[in-house]
C-alpha positions in Angstrom: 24.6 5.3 -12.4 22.3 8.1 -13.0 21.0 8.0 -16.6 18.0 10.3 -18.2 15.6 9.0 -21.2 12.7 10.8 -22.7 9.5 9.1 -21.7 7.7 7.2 -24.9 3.5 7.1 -24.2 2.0 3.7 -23.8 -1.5 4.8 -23.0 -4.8 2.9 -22.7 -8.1 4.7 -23.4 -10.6 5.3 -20.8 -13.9 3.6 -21.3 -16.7 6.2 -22.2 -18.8 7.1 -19.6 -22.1 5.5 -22.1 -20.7 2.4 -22.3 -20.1 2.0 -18.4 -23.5 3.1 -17.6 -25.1 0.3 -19.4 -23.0 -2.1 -18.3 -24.1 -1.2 -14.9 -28.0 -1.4 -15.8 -26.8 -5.1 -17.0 -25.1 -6.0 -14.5 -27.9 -4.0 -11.6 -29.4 -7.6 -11.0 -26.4 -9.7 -10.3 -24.5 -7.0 -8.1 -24.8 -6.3 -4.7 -25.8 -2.6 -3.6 -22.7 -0.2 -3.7 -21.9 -0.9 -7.0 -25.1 -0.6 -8.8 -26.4 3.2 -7.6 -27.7 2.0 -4.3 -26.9 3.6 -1.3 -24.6 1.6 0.5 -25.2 0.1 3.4 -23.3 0.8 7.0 -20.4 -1.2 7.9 -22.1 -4.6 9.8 -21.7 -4.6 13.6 -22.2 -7.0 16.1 -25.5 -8.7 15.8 -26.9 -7.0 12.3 -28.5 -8.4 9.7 -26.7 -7.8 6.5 -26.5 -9.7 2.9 -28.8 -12.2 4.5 -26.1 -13.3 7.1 -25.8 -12.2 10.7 -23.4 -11.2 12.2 -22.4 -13.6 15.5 -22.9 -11.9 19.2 -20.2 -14.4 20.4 -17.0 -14.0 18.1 -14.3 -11.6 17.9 -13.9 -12.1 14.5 -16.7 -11.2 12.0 -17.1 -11.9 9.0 -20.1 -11.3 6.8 -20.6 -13.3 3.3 -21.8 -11.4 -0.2 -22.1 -12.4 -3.5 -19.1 -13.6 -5.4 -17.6 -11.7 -8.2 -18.1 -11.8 -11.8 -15.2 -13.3 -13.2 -12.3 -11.3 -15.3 -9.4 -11.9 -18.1 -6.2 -11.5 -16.0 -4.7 -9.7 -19.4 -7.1 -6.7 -18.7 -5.6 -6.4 -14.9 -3.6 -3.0 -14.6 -1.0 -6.0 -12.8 -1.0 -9.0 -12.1 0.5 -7.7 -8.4 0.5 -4.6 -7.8 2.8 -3.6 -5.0 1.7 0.0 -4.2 -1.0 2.8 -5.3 -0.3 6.7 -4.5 -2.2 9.6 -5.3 -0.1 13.0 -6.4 -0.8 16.4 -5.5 -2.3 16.6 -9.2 -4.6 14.1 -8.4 -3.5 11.4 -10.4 -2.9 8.2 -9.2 0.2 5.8 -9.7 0.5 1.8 -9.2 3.4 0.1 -8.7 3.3 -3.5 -10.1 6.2 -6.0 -9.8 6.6 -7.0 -13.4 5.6 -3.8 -15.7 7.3 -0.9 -13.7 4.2 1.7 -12.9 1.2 2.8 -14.0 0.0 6.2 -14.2 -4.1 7.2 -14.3 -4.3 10.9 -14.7 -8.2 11.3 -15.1 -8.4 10.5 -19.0 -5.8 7.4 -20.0 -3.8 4.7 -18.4 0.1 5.5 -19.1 3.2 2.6 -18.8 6.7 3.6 -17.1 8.9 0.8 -16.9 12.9 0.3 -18.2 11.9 1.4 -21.8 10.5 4.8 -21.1 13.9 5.3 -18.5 12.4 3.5 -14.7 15.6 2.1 -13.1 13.5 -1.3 -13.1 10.3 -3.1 -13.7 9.9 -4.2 -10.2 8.1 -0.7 -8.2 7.7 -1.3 -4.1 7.6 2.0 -3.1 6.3 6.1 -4.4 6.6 9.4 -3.3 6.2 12.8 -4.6 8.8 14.9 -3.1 7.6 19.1 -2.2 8.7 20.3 -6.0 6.3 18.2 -7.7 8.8 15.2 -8.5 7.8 11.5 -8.1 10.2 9.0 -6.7 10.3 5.2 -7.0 11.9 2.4 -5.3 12.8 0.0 -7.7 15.2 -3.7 -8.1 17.0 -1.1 -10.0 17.5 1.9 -7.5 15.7 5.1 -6.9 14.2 6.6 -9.7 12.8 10.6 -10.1 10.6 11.6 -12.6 9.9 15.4 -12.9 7.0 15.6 -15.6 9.2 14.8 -18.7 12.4 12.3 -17.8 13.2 10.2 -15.7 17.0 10.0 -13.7 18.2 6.8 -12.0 20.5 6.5 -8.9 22.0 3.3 -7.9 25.0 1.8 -6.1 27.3 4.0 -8.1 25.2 7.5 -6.8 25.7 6.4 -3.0 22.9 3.7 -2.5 24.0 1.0 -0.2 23.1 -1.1 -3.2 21.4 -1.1 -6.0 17.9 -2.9 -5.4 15.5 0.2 -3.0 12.6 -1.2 -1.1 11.3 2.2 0.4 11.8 5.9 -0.5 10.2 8.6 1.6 10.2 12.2 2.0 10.3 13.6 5.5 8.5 17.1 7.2 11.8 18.8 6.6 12.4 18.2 2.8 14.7 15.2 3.2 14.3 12.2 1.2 15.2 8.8 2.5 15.9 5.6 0.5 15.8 1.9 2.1 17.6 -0.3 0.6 18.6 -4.2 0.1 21.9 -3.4 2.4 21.0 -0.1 3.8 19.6 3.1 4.6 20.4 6.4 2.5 19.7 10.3 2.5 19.5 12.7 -0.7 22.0 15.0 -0.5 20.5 17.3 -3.5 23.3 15.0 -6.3 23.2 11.7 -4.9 22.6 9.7 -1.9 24.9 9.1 1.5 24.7 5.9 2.9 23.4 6.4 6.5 25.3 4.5 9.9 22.8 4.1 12.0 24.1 1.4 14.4 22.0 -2.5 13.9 20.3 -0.7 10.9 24.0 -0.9 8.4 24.2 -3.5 5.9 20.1 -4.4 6.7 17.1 -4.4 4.5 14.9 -1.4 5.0 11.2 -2.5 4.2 9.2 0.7 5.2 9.9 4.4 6.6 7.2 6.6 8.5 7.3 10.0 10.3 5.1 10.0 13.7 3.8 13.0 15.0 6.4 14.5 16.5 8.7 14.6 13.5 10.6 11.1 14.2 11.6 8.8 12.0 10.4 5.2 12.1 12.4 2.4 10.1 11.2 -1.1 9.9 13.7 -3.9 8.9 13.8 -7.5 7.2 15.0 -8.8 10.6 16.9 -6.2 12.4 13.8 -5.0 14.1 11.9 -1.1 14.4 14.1 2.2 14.6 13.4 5.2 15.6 15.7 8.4 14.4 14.9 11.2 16.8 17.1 13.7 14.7 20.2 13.4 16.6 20.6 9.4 17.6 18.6 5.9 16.9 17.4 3.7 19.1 16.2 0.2 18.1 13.4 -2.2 19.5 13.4 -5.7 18.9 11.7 -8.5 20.7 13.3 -7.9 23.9 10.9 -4.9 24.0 7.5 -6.4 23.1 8.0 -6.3 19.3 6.4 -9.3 18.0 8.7 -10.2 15.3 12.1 -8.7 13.6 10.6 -9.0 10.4 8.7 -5.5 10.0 7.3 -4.7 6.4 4.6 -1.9 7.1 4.3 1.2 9.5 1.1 3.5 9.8 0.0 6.5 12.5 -3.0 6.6 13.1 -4.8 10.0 14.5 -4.2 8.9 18.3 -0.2 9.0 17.0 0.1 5.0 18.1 2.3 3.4 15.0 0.6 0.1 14.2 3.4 -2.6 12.3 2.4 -5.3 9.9 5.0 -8.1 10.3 6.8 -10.9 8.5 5.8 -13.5 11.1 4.1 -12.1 14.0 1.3 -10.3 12.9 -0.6 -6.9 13.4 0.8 -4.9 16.9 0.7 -1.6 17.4 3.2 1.0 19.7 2.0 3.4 21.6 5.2 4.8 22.9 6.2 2.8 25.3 4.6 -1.0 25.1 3.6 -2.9 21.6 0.2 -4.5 21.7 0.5 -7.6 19.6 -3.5 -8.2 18.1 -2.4 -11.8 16.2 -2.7 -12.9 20.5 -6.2 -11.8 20.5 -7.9 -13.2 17.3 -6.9 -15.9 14.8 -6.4 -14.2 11.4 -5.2 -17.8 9.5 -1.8 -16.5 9.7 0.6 -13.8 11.2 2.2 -12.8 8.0 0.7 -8.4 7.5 2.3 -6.9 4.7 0.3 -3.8 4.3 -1.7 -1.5 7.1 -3.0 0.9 7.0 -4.7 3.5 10.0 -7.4 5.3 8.1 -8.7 8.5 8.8 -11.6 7.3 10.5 -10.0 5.7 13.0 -10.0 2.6 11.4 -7.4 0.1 10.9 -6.9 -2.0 7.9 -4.5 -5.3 7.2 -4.3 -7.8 4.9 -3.0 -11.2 6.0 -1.1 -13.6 3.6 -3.5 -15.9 1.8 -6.7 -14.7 4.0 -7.0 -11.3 2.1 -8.3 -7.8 3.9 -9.4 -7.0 7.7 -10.9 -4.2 9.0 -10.2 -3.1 12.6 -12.2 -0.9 14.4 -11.2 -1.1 17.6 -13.3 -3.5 18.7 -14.3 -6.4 16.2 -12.4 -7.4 13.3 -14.1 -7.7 9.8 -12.8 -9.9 7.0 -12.6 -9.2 3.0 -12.6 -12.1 0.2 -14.2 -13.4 -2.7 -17.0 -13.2 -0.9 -17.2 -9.6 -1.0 -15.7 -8.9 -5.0 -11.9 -8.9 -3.1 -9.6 -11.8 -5.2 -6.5 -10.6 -3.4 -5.2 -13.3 -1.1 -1.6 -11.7 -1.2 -2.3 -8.3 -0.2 0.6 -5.8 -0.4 -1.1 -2.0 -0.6 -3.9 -0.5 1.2 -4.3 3.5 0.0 -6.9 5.8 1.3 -6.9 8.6 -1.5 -8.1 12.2 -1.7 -11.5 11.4 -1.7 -10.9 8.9 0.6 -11.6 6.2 -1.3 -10.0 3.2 -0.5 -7.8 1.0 -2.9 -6.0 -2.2 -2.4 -3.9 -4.3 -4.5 -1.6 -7.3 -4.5 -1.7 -10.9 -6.1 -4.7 -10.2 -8.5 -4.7 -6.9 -9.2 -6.3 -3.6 -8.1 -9.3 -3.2 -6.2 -11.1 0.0 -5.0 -14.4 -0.6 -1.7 -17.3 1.1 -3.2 -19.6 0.2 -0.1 -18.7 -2.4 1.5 -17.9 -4.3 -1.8 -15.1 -4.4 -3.7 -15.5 -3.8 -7.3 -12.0 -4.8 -10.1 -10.3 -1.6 -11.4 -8.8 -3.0 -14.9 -6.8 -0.8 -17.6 -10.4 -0.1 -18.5 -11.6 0.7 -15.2 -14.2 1.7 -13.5 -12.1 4.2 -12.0 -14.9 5.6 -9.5 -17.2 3.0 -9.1 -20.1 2.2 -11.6 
């Protein structure tokens, strides 16, 4: 049922700006250029020289090795898994963990939401800020809306299809959609309307994404992709090229192709009328994508369960690990912000590329590199 609580403040203080810079002039010898001043290096490409290790002429997949990471106290991580970051039209950016509700950085302090300060639940898979300024969550227990001061709660009882939301996204036209663990629902301005939409009812809805043209895409736990055209759905499944049932990410890039992370088939992409299905072409150590993203440079980017971050560009694939200041095996959230940096999270925490190394964001920071 819908319930509103004042918010308490649980805020961390930011480092000062002092302090960071001479722990980068420490640290200048140990860490690879990107995070110590140095301008960055280009992204490798077949046949350069880079870290000391070339690139191979032969293989589709590259994968260039770094340093390894300093190590860190996993009570300093923001999450132990964080399931999603956003950035709001104020600029500041939220992160969803799966344990401590979410996490709010507005440019001075680190601030806790979770069942205490009024979130529906401690377990955050999804966030949107809808056209009037107010956030919405996904959480294990319903949709939750904060508009700068409260938070309200909707669950079963306020029309979900049940009570534990996976995804919740706000469309061209002001509409915001929930999925659920039995379900698709609309907003209908004092609760939610369970949706029919015809192999999609009584089905988890993992992700939700708007293509070009104003259509709504809905990927499933193992009902397969849907497409809402605004008057009727149609659904593809693997009689129509989809690799695998299972879809639990959805990204257009700038050529308006939707590329799909899946639960057992891997990366494939749709360009309207055939899937292209890119776990056929290279061996990523295992077909299970949970996050893409298509980046604004035309790059795509996908982690792989237990093989951490890849980096698509069309033409050679580039891999992300320890190697390269990345710990997260278990990636669930690639972001490309406002200043297009890019952050990832998962199983180890939050991690922002500053380069082509990845550098630890803690409650501390770095925010914004060294």
């Amino acid at each position: 049922m819908r319930k509103e609580i004042g918010t308490a403040e649980k805020q961390y203080s930011r480092v000062q700006r002092p302090l960071l810079m001479a722990l980068c002039l420490a640290l200048a010898l140990l860490l690879p250029p990107g995070c110590t001043g140095q301008e960055a290096l280009p992204y490798p490409v077949k046949g350069e020289q880079n870290g000391g290790a070339c690139l191979p002429n032969n293989d589709l997949l590259h994968v260039f090795q770094m340093q390894a990471p300093l190590p860190r106290e996993k009570d300093s991580q923001i999450g132990e898994y964080v399931r999603r970051v956003y950035q709001d039209s104020k600029g500041h950016h939220w992160f969803a963990t799966n344990k401590y509700g979410v996490a709010r950085y507005d440019g001075e302090a680190l601030q806790y939401f979770s069942v205490d300060e009024g979130l529906g639940g401690p377990v955050v898979t999804s966030i949107v800020e809808s056209r009037n300024g107010h956030i919405w969550l996904a959480t294990n227990g319903g949709i939750s809306r904060y508009d700068g001061r409260a938070w309200l709660n909707f669950d079963k009882a306020d029309g979900l299809p049940h009570s534990w939301a996976w995804s919740v996204f706000e469309d061209s036209r002001g509409n915001i959609w929930a999925g659920t663990e039995q379900g698709l629902a609309r907003w209908e301005g004092n609760g939610f309307t369970a949706v029919a939409a015809p192999g999609m009812e009584g089905r988890t809805v993992w992700s939700i994404a708007e293509g070009p043209d104003g259509s709504l895409w809905f990927g499933t736990q193992d009902a397969g992709l849907f497409r809402y055209d605004g008057a009727e759905y149609a659904r593809f499944t693997k009689s129509d090229g989809l690799p695998d049932e299972g879809v639990t990410s959805l990204s257009f890039d700038k050529e308006g192709r939707l590329w799909l992370g899946t639960m057992f088939g891997g990366l494939s992409a749709f360009d309207g009328q055939h899937f292209t299905n890119y776990a056929e072409q290279a061996d990523f150590g295992g077909k299970e994508v949970w996050a893409t993203l298509a980046g604004r440079d035309g790059e795509v980017w996908f982690g792989v369960e237990g093989q951490g971050l890849f980096r698509f560009d069309g033409k050679h694939y580039i891999q992300y690990g320890p190697e390269h200041g990345l710990e997260v095996r278990a990636v669930q959230t690639i972001f490309e912000d406002q200043q297009g940096r890019l952050w990832v999270g998962g199983g180890g925490g939050l991690y922002q590329l500053a380069g082509h190394q990845f550098f630890h964001v803690s409650k501390e920071g770095p925010w914004d590199g060294c």
